[in-house]
C-alpha positions as a Python dict, from the first residue, in 0.01 Angstrom:
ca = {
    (1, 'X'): (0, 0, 0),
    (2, 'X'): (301, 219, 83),
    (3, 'X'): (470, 213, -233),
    (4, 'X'): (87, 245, -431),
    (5, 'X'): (44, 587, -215),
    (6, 'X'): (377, 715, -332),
    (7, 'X'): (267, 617, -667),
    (8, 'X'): (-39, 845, -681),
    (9, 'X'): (110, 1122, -501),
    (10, 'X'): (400, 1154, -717),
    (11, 'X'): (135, 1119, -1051),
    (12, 'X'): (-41, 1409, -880),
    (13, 'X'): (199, 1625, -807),
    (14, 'X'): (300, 1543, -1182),
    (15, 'X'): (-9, 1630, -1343),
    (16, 'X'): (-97, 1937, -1059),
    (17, 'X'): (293, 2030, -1193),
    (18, 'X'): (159, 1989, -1601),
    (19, 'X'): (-118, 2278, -1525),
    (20, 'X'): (171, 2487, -1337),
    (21, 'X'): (476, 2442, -1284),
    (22, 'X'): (437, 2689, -973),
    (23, 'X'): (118, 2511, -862),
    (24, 'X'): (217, 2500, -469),
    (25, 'X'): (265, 2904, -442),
    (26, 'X'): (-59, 2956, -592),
    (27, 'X'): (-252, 2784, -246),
    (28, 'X'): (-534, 2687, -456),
    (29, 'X'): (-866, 2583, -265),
    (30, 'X'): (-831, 2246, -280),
    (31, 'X'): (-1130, 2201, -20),
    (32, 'X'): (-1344, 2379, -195),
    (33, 'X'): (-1297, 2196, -500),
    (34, 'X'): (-1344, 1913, -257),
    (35, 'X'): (-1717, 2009, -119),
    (36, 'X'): (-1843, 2100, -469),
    (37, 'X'): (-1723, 1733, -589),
    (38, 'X'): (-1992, 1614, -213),
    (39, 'X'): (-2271, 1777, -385),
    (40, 'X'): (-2257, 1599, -728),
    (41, 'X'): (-2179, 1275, -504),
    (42, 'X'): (-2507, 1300, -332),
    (43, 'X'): (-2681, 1362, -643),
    (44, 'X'): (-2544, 1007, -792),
    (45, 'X'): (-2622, 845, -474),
    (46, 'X'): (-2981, 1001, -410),
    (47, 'X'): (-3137, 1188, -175),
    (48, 'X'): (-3526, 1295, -291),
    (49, 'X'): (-3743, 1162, -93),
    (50, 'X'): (-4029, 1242, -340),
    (51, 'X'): (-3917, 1025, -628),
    (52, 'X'): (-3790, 696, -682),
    (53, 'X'): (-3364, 715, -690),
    (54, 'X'): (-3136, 405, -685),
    (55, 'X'): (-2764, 494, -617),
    (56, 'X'): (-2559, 514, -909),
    (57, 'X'): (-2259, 346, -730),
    (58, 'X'): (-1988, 322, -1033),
    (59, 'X'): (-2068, 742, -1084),
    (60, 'X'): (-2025, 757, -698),
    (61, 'X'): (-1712, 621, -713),
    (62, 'X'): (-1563, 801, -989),
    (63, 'X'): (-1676, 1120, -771),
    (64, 'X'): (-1508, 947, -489),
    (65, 'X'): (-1168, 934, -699),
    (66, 'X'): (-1223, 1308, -827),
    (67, 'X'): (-1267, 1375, -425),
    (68, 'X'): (-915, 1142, -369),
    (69, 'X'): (-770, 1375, -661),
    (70, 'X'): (-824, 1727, -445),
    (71, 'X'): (-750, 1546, -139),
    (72, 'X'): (-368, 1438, -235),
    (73, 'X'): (-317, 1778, -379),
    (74, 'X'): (-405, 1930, -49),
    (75, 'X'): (-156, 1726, 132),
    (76, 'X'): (95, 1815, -125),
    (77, 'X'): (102, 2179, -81),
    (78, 'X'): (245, 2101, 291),
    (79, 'X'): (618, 2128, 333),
    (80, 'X'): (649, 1766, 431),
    (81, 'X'): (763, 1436, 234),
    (82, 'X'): (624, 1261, 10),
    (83, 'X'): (695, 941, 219),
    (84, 'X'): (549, 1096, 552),
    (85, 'X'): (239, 1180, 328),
    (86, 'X'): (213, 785, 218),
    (87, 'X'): (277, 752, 618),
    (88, 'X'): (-59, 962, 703),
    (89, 'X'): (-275, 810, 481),
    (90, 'X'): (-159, 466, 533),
    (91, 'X'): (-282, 465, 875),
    (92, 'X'): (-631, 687, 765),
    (93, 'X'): (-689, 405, 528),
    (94, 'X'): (-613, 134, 730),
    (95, 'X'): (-854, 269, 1035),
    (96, 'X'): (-1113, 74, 1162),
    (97, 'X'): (-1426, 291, 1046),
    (98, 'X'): (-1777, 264, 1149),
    (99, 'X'): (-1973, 281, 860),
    (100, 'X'): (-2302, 456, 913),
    (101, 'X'): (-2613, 609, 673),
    (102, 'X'): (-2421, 708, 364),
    (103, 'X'): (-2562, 1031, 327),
    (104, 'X'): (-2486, 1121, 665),
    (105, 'X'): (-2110, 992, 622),
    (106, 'X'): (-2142, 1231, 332),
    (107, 'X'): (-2261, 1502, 529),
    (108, 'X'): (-2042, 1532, 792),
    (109, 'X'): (-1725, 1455, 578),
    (110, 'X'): (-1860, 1786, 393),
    (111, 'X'): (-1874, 1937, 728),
    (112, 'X'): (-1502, 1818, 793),
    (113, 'X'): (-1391, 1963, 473),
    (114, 'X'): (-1550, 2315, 516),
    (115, 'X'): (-1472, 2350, 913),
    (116, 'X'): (-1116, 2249, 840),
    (117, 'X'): (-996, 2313, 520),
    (118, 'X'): (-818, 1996, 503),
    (119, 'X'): (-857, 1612, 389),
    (120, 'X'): (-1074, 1436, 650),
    (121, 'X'): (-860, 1088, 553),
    (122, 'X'): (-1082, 923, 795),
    (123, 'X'): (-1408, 1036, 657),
    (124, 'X'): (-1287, 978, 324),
    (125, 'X'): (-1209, 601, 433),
    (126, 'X'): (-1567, 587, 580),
    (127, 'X'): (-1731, 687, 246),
    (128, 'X'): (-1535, 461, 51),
    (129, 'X'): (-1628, 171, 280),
    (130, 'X'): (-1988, 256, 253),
    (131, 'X'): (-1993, 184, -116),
    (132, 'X'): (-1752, -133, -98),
    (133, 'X'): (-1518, 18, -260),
    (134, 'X'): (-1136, -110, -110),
    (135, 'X'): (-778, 66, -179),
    (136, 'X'): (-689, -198, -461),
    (137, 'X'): (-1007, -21, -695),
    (138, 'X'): (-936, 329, -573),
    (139, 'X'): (-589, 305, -654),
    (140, 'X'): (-639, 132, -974),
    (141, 'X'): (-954, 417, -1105),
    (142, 'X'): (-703, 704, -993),
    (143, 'X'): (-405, 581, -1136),
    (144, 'X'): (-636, 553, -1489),
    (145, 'X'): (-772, 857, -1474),
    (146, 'X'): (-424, 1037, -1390),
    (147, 'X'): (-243, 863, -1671),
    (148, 'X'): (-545, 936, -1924),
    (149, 'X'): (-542, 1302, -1849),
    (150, 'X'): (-167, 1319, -1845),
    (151, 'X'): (-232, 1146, -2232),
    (152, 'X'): (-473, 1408, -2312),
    (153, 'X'): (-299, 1649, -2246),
    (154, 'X'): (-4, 1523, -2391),
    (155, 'X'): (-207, 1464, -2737),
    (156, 'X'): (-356, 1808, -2802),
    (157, 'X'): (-638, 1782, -2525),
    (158, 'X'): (-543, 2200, -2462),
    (159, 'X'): (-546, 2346, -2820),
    (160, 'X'): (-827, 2116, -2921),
    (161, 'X'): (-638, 1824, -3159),
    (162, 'X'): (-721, 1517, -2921),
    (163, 'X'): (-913, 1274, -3076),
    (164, 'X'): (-1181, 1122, -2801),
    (165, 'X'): (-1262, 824, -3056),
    (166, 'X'): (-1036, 554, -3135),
    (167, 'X'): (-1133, 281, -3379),
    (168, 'X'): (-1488, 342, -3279),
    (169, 'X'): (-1462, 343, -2897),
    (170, 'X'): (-1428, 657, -2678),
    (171, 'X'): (-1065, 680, -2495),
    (172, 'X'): (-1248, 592, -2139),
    (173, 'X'): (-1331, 255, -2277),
    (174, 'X'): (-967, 184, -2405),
    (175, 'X'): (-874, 325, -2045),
    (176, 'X'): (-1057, 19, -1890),
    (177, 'X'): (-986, -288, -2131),
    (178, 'X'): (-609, -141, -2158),
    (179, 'X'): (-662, -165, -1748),
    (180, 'X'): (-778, -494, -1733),
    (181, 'X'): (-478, -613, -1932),
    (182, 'X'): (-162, -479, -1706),
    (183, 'X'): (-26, -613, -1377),
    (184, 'X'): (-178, -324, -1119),
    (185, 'X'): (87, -422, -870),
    (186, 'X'): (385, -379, -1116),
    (187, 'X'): (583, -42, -1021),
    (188, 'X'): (563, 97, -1349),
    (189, 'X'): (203, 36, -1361),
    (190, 'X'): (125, 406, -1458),
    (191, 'X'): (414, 401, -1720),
    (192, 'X'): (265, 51, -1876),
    (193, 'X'): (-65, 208, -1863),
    (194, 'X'): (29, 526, -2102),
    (195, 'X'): (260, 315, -2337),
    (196, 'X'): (-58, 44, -2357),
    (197, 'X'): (-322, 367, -2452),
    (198, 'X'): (7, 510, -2696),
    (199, 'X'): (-30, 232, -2883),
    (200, 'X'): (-373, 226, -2945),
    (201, 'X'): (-381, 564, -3031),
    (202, 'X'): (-460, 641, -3381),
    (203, 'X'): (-174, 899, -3477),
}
């Protein structure tokens, strides 16, 4: 788990680094970016009471990684190591959590987030455990996501020349056979993952 955290902190300092280069002086809100992401989470779980809603649980875990995405980047802008930030949310993760009403969990890791200004790791592990969702997916959604916007933007995503559709399938469907293919527990996972979607890419 140690060396996966490293992983995706170094990826999103990477990709935070690809917007701008000076990304740490600018002390963006990272929280805030982190409540807006709770509020499109509780839409794709539910919460109208006066019409029928199922949770959309793959959409509420994609939020979930968005939410992961902030979070990291708000631990990044401290002045502390990259391997004492794998060290904090190591033991967040591995914390025994009481799981209770999701939308509640929700609500008061919303209420974390806006009292504090920080990433409630704990709360976070909560809401992830309340939709079954363990490290081995997170880890293997963000690193996807990371690498395929790091491929975007490396393919003309910015000035418009990125082609969405390859051979008939749109580049989030290559992400996730080109997933299923690699060894998620191989160090250069993220590297395998780009050179896998490189080749597929119609150039």
């Amino acid at each position: 788990m140690r060396q996966q955290l490293l992983t995706m902190l170094q990826l999103q300092d990477g990709m935070n680094s690809k917007v701008n280069s000076d990304w740490k002086s600018r002390n963006h809100e990272w929280y805030r970016a982190i409540w807006v992401e709770c509020g499109e989470l509780m839409d794709h779980y539910g919460w109208k009471w006066w019409k029928h809603q199922a949770p959309d649980v793959d959409q509420v875990k994609l939020e979930l990684v968005d939410i992961w995405h902030f979070g990291l980047s708000t631990l990044l802008q401290h002045d502390q190591s990259k391997e004492q930030m794998a060290q904090q949310l190591e033991q967040g993760l591995l914390e025994s959590v009481q799981v209770g009403e999701f939308r509640e969990d929700l609500e008061a890791f919303t209420l974390c987030t806006l009292e504090t200004k920080a990433f409630d790791i704990t709360g976070f592990t909560r809401l992830m455990a309340g939709v079954e969702m363990d490290f081995e997916e997170l880890y293997v959604r963000y690193v996807g996501k990371n690498v395929l916007n790091f491929f975007r933007q490396d393919h003309g995503y910015k000035d418009g020349t990125y082609i969405k559709i390859w051979h008939g399938k749109e580049d989030n469907e290559h992400l996730v056979e080109v997933v299923a293919e690699l060894d998620h527990s191989s160090k250069s996972f993220s590297d395998d993952l780009y050179d896998a979607l490189k080749e597929r890419y119609p150039v």
